[in-house]
N, C-alpha and C positions, 0 to 999 in steps of 0.2 A: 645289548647288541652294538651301539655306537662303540664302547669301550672298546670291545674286539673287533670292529671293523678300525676304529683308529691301531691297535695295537698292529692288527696285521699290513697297514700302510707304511708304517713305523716301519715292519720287519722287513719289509722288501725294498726299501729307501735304503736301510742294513745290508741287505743284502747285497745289491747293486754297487754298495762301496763296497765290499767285501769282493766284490769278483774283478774289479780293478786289476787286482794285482794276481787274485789266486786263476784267473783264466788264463790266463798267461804261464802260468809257473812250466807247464809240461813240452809247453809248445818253445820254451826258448833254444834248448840246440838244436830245432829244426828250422830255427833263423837264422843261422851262423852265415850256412852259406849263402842264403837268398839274397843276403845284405850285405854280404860281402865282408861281413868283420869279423871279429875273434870270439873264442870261450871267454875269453876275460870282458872284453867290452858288452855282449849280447845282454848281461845283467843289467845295464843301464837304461833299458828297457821298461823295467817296472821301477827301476831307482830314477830316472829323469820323471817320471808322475808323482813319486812318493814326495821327490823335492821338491818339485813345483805344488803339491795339496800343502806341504811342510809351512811353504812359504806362504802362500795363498791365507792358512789359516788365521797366521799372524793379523791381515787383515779381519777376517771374521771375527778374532777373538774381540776385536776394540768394537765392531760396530751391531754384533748380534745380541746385546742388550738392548739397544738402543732405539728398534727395530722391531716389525713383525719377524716371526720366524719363517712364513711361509714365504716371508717376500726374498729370503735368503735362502729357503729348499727349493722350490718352483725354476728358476735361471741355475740354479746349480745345477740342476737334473737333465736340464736343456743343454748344459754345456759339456756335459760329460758325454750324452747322448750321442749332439751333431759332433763332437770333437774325435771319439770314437769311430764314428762313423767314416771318418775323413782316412781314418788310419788304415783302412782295408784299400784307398787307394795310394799309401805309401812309395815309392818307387826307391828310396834307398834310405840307408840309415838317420841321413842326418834330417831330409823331412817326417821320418819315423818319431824320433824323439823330439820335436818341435812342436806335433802333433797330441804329443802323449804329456809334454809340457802345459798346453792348453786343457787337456783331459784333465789334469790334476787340481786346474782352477776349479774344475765343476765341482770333482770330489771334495774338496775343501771343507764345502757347505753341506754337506750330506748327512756324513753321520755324527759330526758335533750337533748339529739343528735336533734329530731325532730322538738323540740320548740327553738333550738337557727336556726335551718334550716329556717323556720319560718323567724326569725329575721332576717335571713341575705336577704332573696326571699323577703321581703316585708319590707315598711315603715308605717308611719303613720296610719290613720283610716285604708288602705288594712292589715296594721300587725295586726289590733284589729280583723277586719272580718276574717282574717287566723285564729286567735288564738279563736276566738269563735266560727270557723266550729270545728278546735279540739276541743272545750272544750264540743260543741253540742255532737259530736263523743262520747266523755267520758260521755255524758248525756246517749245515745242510749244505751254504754256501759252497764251504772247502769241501764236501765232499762233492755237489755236482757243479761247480766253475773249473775246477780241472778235468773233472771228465767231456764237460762241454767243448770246452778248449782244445781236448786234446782230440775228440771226434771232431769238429769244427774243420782242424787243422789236415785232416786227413784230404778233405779237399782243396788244402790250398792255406800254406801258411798266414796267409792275411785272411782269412773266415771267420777266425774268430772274432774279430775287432768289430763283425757284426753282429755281435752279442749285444754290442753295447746302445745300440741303437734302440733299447726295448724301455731304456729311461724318459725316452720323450715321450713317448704315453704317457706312461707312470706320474709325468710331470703334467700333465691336464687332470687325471684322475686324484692327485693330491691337492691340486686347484681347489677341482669342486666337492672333496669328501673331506678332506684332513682340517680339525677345528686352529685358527690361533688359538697359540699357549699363552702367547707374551701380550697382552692386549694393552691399549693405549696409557692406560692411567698408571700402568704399573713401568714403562719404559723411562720415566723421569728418574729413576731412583739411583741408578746405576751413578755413582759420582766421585767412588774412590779409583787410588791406578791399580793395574791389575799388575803393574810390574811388582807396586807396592806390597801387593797382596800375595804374590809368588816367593815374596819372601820369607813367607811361613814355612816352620819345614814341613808339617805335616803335606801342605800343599804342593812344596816342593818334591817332596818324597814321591809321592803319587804319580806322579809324571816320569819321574826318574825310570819308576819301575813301568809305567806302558811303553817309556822307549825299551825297556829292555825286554820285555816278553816277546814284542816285533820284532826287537833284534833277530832273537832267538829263534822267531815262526818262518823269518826268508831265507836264515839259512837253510833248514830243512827245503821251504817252496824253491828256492835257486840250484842249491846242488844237488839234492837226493834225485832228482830226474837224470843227473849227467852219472851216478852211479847208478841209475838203474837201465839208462843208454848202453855205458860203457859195456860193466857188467855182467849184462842180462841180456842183452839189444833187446831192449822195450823200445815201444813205438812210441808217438806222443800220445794218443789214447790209451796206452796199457800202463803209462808212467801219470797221468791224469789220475784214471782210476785207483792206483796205487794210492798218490799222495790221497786221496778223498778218504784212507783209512783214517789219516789222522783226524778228517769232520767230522768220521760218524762216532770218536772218540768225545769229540768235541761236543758234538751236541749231546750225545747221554749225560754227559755231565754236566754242564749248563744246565740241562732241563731241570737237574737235583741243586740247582743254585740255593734254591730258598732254601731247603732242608738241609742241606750241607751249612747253613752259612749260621741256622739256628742251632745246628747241633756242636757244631766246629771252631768256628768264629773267623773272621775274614782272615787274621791276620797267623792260623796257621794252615788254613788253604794254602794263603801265599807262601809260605813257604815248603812247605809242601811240594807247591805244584812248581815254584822254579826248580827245586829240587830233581823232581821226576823228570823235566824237561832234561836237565842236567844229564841225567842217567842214559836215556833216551840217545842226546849226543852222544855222549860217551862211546855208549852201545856201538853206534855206527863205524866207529874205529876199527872196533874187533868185528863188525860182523861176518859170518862165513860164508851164507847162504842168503836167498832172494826170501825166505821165511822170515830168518831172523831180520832182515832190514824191513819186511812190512810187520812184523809183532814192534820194533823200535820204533815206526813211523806210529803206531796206534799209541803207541806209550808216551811217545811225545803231546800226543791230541790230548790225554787225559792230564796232563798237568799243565796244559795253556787251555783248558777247559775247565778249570780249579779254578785261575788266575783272572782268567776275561772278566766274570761277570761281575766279582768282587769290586775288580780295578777299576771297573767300569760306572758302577754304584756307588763309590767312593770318591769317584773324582765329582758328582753331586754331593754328598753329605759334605765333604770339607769343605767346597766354596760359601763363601760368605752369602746373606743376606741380596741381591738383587745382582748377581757376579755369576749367576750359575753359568750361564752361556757361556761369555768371557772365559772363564776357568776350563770348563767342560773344552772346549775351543783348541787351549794350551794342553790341555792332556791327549788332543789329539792332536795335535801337531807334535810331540813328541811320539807318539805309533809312526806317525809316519817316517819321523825322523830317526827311527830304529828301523825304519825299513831301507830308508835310503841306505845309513850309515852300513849296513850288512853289505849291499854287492862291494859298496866301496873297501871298504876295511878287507872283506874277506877276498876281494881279487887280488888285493897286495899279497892277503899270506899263501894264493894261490899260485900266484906268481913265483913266488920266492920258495916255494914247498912243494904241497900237493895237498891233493882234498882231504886226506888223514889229517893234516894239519888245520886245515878248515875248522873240522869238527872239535876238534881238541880247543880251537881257541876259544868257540862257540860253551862248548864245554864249562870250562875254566869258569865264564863268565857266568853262567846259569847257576855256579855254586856258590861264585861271591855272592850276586844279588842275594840267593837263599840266605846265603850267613848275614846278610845286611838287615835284611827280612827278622829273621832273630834278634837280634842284635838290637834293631827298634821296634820290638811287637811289642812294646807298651803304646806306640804312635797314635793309633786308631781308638784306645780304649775307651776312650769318654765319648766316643759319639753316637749317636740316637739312634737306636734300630728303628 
């Protein structure tokens, strides 16, 4: 019973960072005008919290060794909560994103703290089944944070932002239910640099690929709403409910993490699942009809639903001896860092193009990673199930 009451606090700590950005996704061109700025700028929205958690983690990474865990999930959860909370009284862009700069401090500490919990509660195949109940969670996540969002939004573009405010609870009930992982005697041990230790490729590699699956997940959460605007005239809840095809992709597969992962092996998941993500873009280039883009949104879900929980369970197995956090830490500041990097990157080719182009570039990149993925699937081979 403890196990599954810790695992389910786990999942919704998961959760909670997961809706950061995905609650948001449906509701951004019905900010445009509230706020008075651009299609090109409104992404900065979910990319000023992605940089500020980016940033923020750096600090985590060096001191969540060193540390209880809880004493670094607990004020995170608070920060994310009241920072949130602050954002629904917004009055124009630039206290908007100052707000959502502060929101990303809280995130920071969220779901690195839970996924090295994870890591320490569990070994082998049970660490892949942990890590795909969370990743399933994050699945459920993207299927109802955008629909929340985008019903939220129906009464007032700033409603949603009081979603966020359901982490201060969450932050007293993890107080006094969720056990330390990291306990006193074992905090000493942590002594080499993690820069030093980054310099492994394997551990390098790992990180490469969660900026790059994020990459891939804000293109779809950022523009597939303004083609299905444009397009369709979806509303923000009918463009919500849309993108949530890809979490219920997400979660079916995740939940088959373990079995997938003993029958398959991590390393041709990954590729695989960049692969289909790949396709998925693609797809959206030619697509004709509002069918064909929600069967490409669900195709999408099933190969960043291949990808998550691998990456996720991986970026545990390769950290060294008393570095889990630290490591675990840097593999999430790179998600994030593939979240920021997409509004950025992809306004310029918006700018300069049009969303066909978007997709294409988005594309492109989802094949290299794939081919890189091959290319080094001997990487993973010696490590422990």
């Amino acid at each position: 019973m403890k196990g599954t009451q810790n695992l389910l606090l786990i999942c919704l700590v998961a959760f909670f960072s997961m809706s950061a950005g995905a609650l948001l996704g449906p509701v951004l061109p019905f900010m445009v005008e509230p706020l008075n700025t651009s299609r090109e700028a409104v992404g900065l929205i979910l990319g000023m919290y992605t940089f500020s958690t980016a940033l923020s983690m750096i600090v985590v990474s060096f001191i969540t060794d060193r540390v209880g865990r809880k004493k670094i999930l607990v004020p995170c959860l608070l920060i994310n909560g009241i920072a949130g909370l602050a954002c629904y009284f917004s009055t124009d862009m630039a206290m908007l994103l100052a707000l959502r700069f502060v929101q990303g401090i809280g995130i920071a500490g969220m779901l690195p703290i839970v996924m090295t919990m994870i890591g320490e509660i569990y070994t082998g195949l049970d660490r892949v089944n942990a890590m795909g109940k969370m990743s399933m969670t994050t699945g459920i996540g993207a299927v109802s944070a955008p629909l929340i969002g985008g019903i939220l939004a129906s009464y007032g573009w700033n409603v949603p932002f009081l979603f966020y405010g359901l982490t201060i609870p969450l932050a007293i009930i993890v107080t006094v239910f969720l056990p330390e992982t990291n306990p006193h005697e074992n905090r000493a041990k942590n002594r080499n640099s993690i820069i030093r230790t980054l310099a492994e490729f394997r551990i390098l590699y790992t990180i490469i690929l969660s900026f790059s699956i994020f990459f891939l997940l804000y293109t779809v959460v950022i523009y597939v709403p303004f083609i299905l605007k444009d397009n369709y005239n979806f509303t923000a809840s009918q463009a919500g409910l849309a993108l949530g095809i890809q979490g219920i992709a997400m979660a079916g597969i995740s939940s088959r993490a373990r079995f997938l992962s003993s029958k398959f092996g991590k390393q041709k998941l990954l590729i695989a699942g960049f692969s289909i993500t790949g396709i998925a873009l693609g797809g959206l280039i030619f697509a004709g009809s509002l069918y064909h883009v929600l069967i490409l949104i669900f195709i999408f879900g099933v190969g960043f639903g291949m990808v998550q929980p691998q990456l996720n369970t991986l970026a545990t197995q390769v950290a060294p001896p008393g570095m889990m956090g630290g490591i675990v830490s840097v593999f999430n500041i790179m998600k994030y860092a593939g979240q920021t990097a997409a509004p950025l990157v992809l306004a310029v080719v918006l700018f300069h193009s049009d969303l066909h182009m978007v997709f294409a570039t988005s594309c492109t990149f989802a094949f290299v990673i794939a081919f890189s993925a091959y290319f080094f699937k001997g990487v993973y081979e010696r490590l422990d199930e």
